[in-house]
N, C-alpha and C positions, 0 to 999 in steps of 0.2 A: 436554477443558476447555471451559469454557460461559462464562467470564466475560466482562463488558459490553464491555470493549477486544476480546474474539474477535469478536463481535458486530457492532461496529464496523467491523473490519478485513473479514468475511463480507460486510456490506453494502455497504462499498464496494467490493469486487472484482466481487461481481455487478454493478453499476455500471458498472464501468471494465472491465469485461471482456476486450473486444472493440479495448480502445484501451489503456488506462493500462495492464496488464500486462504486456503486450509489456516494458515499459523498465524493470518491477523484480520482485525474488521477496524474499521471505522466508528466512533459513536457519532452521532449528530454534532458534538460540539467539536469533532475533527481529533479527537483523543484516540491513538491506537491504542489496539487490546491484543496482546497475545497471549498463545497458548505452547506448551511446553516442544510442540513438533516444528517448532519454525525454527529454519537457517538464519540465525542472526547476524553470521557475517554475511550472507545475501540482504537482508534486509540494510546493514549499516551501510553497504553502496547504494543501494536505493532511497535510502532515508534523503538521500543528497537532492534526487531530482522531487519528493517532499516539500521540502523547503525553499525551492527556488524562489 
């Protein structure tokens, strides 16, 4: 799948590589999962571009 939301998602992981991943994944059905090291006020600005 190629669509603009993948896209999105694709360029901010290359992004946050190295730092924002560490505290969340993806399941198949698109359900994040964190874990107790994640910035969640970084993530609740990000959650925006998410949902577009």
């Amino acid at each position: 799948m190629n669509s603009p939301l993948r896209k999105i998602i694709e360029v901010y992981k290359n992004h946050a590589d190295k730092t924002l991943l560490k505290g969340f994944k993806f399941l198949p059905n698109g359900k994040k999962v964190y874990n107790d090291s994640f910035d969640v006020n970084y993530w609740q600005r990000k959650e925006l571009i998410f949902e577009l």
